[in-house]
N, C-alpha and C positions, 0 to 999 in steps of 0.2 A: 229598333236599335236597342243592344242591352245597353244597361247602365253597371259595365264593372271596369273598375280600374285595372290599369297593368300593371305586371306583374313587378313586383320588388325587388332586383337581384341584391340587395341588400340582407335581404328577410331569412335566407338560407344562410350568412355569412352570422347574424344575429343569434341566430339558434344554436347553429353551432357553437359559438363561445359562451351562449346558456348552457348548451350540454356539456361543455368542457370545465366551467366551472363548478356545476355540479358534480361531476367526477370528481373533479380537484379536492372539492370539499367532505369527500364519501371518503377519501386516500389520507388526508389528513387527521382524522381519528381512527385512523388503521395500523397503532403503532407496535399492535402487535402480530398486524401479517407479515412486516419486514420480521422480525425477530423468528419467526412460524417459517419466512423463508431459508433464512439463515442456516435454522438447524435441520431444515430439509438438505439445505444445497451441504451442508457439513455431513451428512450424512447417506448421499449420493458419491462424494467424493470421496469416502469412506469406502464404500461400495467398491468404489472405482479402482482402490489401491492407490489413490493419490494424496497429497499432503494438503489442509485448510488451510486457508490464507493464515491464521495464529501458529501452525508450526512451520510455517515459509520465514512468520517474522520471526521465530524463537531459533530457526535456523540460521536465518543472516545475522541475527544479534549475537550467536555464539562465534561465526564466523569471523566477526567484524572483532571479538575476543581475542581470537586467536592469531588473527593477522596483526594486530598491535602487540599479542608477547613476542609474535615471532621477527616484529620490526624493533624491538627491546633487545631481543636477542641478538639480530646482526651487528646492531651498533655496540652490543658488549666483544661482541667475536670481534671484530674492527680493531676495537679499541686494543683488545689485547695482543691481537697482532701487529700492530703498529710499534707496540710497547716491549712485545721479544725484538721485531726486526730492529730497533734503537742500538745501533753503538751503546756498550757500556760505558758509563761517565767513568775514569778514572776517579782513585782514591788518592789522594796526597798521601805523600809515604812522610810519615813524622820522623 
């Protein structure tokens, strides 16, 4: 009869988050693959004809501009129509 113990199913769940932590810890001084990604993916999208996420925001921020003069504006339009359609106040006659 041999003498070996059975098998661990523990031992493979163990390793696994050794090897996970390891990775983890390989990614974490990799601050300049994210940055290495960035100007790839900015320059794929380039390629592509399409806009990078900084001129999507530089776009909504101008947007977001313009929709405020143009809610400045109705309420000046409003206001002075409210202010032709007004009955003229009489003038006391001295």
């Amino acid at each position: 009869m041999s003498n070996t113990s059975p098998p661990d199913p523990a031992a493979f769940f163990r390793t696994l988050i050794g090897d996970w932590d390891k990775i983890s810890r390989s990614f974490q001084g990799a601050g300049g693959a994210q940055e290495a990604f960035k100007g790839v993916a900015e320059r794929a999208l380039s390629a592509a004809n399409m806009p990078s996420r900084a001129e999507l925001e530089e776009v909504s921020a101008r947007l977001a501009r313009v929709e405020g003069a143009l809610f400045r504006l109705e309420g000046k339009i409003d206001s002075l129509a409210q202010a032709v359609a007004a009955p003229p106040t009489p003038t006391p006659v001295a």
